[in-house]
N, C-alpha and C positions, 0 to 999 in steps of 0.2 A: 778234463785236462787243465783248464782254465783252474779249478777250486786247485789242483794241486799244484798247478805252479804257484797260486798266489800262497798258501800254504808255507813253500820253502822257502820263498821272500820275506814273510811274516816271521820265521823261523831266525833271523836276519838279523830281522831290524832292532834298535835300541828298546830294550824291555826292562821291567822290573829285577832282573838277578842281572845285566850287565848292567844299569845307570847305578852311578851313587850319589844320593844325594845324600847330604849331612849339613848342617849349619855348624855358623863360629857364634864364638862367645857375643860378640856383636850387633850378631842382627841378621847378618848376609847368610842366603840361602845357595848352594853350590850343587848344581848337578855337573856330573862328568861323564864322560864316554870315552874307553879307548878302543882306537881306530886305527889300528898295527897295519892296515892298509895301505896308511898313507906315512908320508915323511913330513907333516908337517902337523902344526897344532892351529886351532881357531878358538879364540876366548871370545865371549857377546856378554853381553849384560847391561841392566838397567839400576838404576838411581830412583829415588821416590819424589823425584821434585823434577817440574814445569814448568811452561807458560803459564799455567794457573797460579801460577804464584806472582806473575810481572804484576808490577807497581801500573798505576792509571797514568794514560799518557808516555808508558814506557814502555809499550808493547815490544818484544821482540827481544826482552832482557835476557831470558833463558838462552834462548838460541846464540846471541850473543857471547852468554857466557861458554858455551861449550866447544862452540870455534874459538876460542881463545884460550882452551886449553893445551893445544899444541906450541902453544907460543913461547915457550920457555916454563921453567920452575926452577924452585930454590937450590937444584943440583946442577940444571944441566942449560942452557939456552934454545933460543929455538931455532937456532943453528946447529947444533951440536944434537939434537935429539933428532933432527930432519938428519945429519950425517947418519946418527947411529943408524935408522933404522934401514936406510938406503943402502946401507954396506953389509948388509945380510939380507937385503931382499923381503925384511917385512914389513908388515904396515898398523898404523895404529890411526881411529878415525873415534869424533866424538858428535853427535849431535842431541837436540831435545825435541820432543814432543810435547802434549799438554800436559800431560801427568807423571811421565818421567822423563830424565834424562839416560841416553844410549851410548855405547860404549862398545869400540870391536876393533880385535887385534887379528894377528895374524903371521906366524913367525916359523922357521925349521925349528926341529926338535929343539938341538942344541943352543936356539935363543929364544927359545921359554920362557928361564928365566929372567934373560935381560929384558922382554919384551910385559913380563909381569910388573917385573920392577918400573919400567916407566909408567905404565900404567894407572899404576899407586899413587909413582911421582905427581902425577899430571892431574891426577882426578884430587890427591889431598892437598898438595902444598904448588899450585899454578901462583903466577907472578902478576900475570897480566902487563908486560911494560907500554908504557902509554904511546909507545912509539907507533906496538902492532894496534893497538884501539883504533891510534886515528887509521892506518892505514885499513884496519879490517871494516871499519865504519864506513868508509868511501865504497868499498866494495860491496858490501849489503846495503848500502843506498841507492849503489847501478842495478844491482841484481832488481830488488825491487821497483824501479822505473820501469826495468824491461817486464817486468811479468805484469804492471800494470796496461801493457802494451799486447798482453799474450789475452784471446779471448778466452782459450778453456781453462787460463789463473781465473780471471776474471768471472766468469759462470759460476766455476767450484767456490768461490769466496764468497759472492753473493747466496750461494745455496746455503753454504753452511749459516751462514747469519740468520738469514728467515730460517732457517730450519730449529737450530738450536738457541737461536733468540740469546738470554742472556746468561746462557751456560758458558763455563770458558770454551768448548768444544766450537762456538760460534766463532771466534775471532783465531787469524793466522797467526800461528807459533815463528813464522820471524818478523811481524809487526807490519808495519808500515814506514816509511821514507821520515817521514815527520817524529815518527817514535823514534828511529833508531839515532837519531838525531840528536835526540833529549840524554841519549846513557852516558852517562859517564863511568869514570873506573870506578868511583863509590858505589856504584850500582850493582858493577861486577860483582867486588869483592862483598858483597850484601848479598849478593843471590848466590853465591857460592859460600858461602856460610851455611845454606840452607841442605848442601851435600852433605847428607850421612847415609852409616850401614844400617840401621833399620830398614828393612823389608827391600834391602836389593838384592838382587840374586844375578848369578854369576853362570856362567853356560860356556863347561869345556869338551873339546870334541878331539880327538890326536892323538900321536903314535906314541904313547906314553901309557905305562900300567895304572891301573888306578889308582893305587898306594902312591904313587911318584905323584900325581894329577893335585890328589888331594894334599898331602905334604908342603906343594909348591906352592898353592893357594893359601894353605893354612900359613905356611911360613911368612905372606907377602901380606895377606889381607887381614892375620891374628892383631896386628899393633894398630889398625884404623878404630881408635878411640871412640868410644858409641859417647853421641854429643844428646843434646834436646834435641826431640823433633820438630819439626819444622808445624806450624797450627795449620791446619788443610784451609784450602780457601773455603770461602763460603760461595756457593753455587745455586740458582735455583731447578729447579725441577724442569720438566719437560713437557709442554703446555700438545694438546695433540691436535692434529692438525682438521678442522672440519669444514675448507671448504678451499679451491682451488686458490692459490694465490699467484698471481704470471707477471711477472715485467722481464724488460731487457734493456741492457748496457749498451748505450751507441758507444763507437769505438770508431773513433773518426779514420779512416783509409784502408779501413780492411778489406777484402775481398774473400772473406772467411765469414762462417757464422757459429759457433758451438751452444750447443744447447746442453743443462746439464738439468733434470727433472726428479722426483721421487718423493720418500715418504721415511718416515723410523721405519727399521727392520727389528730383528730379535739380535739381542745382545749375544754375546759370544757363550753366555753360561744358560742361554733359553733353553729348555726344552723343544721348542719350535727351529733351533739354530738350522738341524741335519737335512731338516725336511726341506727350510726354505733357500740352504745351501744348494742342495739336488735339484730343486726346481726352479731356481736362479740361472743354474749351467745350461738347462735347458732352453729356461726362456731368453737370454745372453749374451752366451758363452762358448759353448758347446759348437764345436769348430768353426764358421766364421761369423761369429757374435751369435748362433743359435737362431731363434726364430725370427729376434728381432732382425739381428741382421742381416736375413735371409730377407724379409720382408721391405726392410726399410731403405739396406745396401745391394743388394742382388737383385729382388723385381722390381719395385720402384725407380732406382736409379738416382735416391734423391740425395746421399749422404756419402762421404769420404771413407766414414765408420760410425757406428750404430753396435751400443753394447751396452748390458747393464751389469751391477756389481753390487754385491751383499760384504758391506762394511761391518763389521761386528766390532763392537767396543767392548770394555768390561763390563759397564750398565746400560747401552744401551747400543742400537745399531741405524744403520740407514742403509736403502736399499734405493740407488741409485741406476738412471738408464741417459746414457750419453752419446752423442749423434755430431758430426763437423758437418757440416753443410753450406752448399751455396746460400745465401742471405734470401733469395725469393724462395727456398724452397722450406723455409723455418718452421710455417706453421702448417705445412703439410707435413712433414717430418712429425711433429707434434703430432697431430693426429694419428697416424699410421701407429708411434708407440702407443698411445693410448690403447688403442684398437687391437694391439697385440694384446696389451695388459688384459684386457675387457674379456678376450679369448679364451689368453690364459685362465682367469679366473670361472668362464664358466663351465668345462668340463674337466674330469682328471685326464693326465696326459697319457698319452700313446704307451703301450709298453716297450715299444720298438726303442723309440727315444729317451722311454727311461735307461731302458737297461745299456741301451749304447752309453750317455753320461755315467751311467754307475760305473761301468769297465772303465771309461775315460779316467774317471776320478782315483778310482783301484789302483788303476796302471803306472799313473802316474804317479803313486806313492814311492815306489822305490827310489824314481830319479832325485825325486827334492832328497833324497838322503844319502846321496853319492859326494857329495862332498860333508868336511867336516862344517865347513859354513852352513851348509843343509841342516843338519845334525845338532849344530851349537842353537840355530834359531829355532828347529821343533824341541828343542828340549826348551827354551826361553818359553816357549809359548806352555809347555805342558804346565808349568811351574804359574804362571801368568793367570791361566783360566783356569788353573787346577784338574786337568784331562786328565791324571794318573797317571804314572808311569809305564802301564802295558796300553797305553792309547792307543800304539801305533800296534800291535796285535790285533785289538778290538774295533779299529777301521773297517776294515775290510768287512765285516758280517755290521756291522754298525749302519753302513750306506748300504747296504744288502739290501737289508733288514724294509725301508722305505718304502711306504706304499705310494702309489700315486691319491689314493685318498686321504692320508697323513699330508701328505703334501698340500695338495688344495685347502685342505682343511688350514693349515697354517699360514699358507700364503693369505687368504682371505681374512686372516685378523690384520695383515700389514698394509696389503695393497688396496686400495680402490681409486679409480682412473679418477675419478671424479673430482678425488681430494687430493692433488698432487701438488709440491711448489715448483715450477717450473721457470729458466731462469736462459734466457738466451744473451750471449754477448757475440758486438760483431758491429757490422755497418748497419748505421743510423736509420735506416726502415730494413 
């Protein structure tokens, strides 16, 4: 019963004869989906330029620049584009990452196209008026105070630093207080220079036919002039990790403690991904934080929450395990994950527990795909790590498929307890 319902779900979902992708003359790669289901459309997409581009001393330029895309442009102000979109009930949002910039809309059929055209507006020809600078400057100056103030900011920034040392991946995509400090509009309009359509791609999901989908796009995105690419920064590689590295952040008046710990995982395009995915949920995830949290949060009694997570990147990944705890109980905490990990790694797992997360993981396919925002982002992602377009068909027998000795076997190239960086923020012992 199980194989045939999952079957008429698969039968469903976005495949290769309903997606179309096609590129423009420019560079931009467009997949679409229509979803007569709904009244409404959802546009996502990414840009090829980052944080990894910010100038030294100016951390947080991208980010910067992308919140300041709603700010007005050379058509409309940024009052008048906050009217537009409030008087039809959609929405238009912009932020950045290390290696690209993101972009998602959100509109009824019949303001598509107005919701394309700003879009355009705001991404090619933004103004920047130095009014909203300072005012947006003040505001990513508080934000960053208070997360300085937040210990699991604090834990995850230190992890990433030691972890990825002096790759951009190591340092936060919206800077620091003292950086955001340093920008000015010249900076803006520098790093927004660096916007073009080479290798961005575009992700439509809505109650619109395909032909009308691709038309709109073609008609809105055909005139973004393909410029010079922007020269990739230069990066170095990723040193591995060979022996326990531990400190902690005193955080004067907490009554909190977060601990954030782990190791590289498999990149998004591994071989290894599926296996160490499936046995990630288990060790966890998999209903309340999985073993770990069964162990660390439910018998012990020593943590708030207790959960680990397989971050996949396009080249590389981290495979992270994360705990809130009272401050005496930090380095018992610690120990308990290890001793999970240590577990995990020495036997394959239970078939009970496999095949419970595999149905978990199955099941749950459908729901990420009931909205068009579902739909707009798994098709981003398919285009992103190259999955193919019948991905989501080949899911389902794909996590099947997973041995528990596939598993171990893969887990064991990433994980050993030994060699973890482990990073607690919180009160001062």
């Amino acid at each position: 019963m199980m194989q045939s319902n999952n079957t008429n779900f698969q039968n469903h979902f976005p495949n290769a004869s309903t997606i179309r992708r096609f590129q423009l003359g420019n560079g931009i790669t467009v997949l679409a989906y229509s979803n007569m289901h709904s009244k409404s459309l959802t546009v996502i997409g990414m840009l090829a330029t980052g944080s990894a581009w910010d100038q030294a001393g100016k951390l947080g330029t991208a980010h910067f620049t992308a919140s300041m895309l709603m700010r007005g442009n050379e058509k409309m102000t940024f009052r008048e584009i906050s009217d537009r979109l409030e008087s039809v009930g959609a929405s238009l949002s912009f932020s950045a990452g290390t290696l690209n910039t993101w972009f998602q809309g959100r509109s009824l059929v019949k303001d598509f196209p107005m919701l394309l055209a700003l879009l355009y507006d705001n991404l090619t020809s933004p103004i920047f008026p130095q009014e909203y600078i300072t005012r947006l400057r003040n505001q990513l100056i508080t934000s960053l105070l208070i997360r300085d103030q937040d210990t699991q900011e604090r834990a995850a920034l230190e992890f990433d630093k030691v972890l990825f040392k002096s790759h951009p991946y190591a340092l936060p995509v919206d800077g620091y207080a003292e950086t955001i400090a340093n920008i000015q509009r010249h900076d803006l309009t520098k790093h927004h220079s660096m916007y073009h359509p080479h290798n961005a791609v575009i992700a439509v999901s809505g109650a619109l036919p395909l032909q009308d989908i691709e038309s709109m796009i073609k008609g809105q995105f055909d005139q973004w002039a393909p410029k010079k690419e922007s020269v990739n920064p230069v990066s170095t590689g990723f040193e591995a990790i060979i022996e326990e590295t531990r400190s902690h952040i005193p955080i004067e008046g907490k009554s909190q403690s977060d601990i954030q710990m782990g190791t590289f995982g498999p990149s998004r395009a591994s071989a290894d991904y599926y296996a160490a995915y499936l046995g990630n949920h288990v060790l966890g995830q998999f209903g309340l934080y999985g073993r770990i949290g069964r162990s660390v949060r439910n018998k012990a009694g020593l943590a708030y929450y207790a959960f680990s997570s397989l971050n996949a990147l396009p080249e590389i990944g981290s495979w992270e395990f994360n705990a809130g705890v009272n401050p005496v109980n930090v380095e018992k905490t610690i120990t308990l994950i290890k001793d999970e990990i240590r577990h995990y790694l020495e036997e394959p797992l239970q078939e009970d527990e496999l095949e419970d997360s595999k149905s978990h993981l199955i099941g749950r396919l459908p729901m990420s795909l009931e909205s068009n925002a579902g739909i707009a982002n798994a098709l981003l992602s398919i285009e992103r790590f190259h999955l193919g377009l019948d991905y989501f068909q080949n899911y389902a027998s794909l996590i099947s498929s997973i041995t528990p000795a596939q598993i171990l076997e893969a887990s064991r190239r990433y994980l050993d307890p030994e060699k973890l960086i482990i990073i607690s923020a919180g009160a001062e012992k």
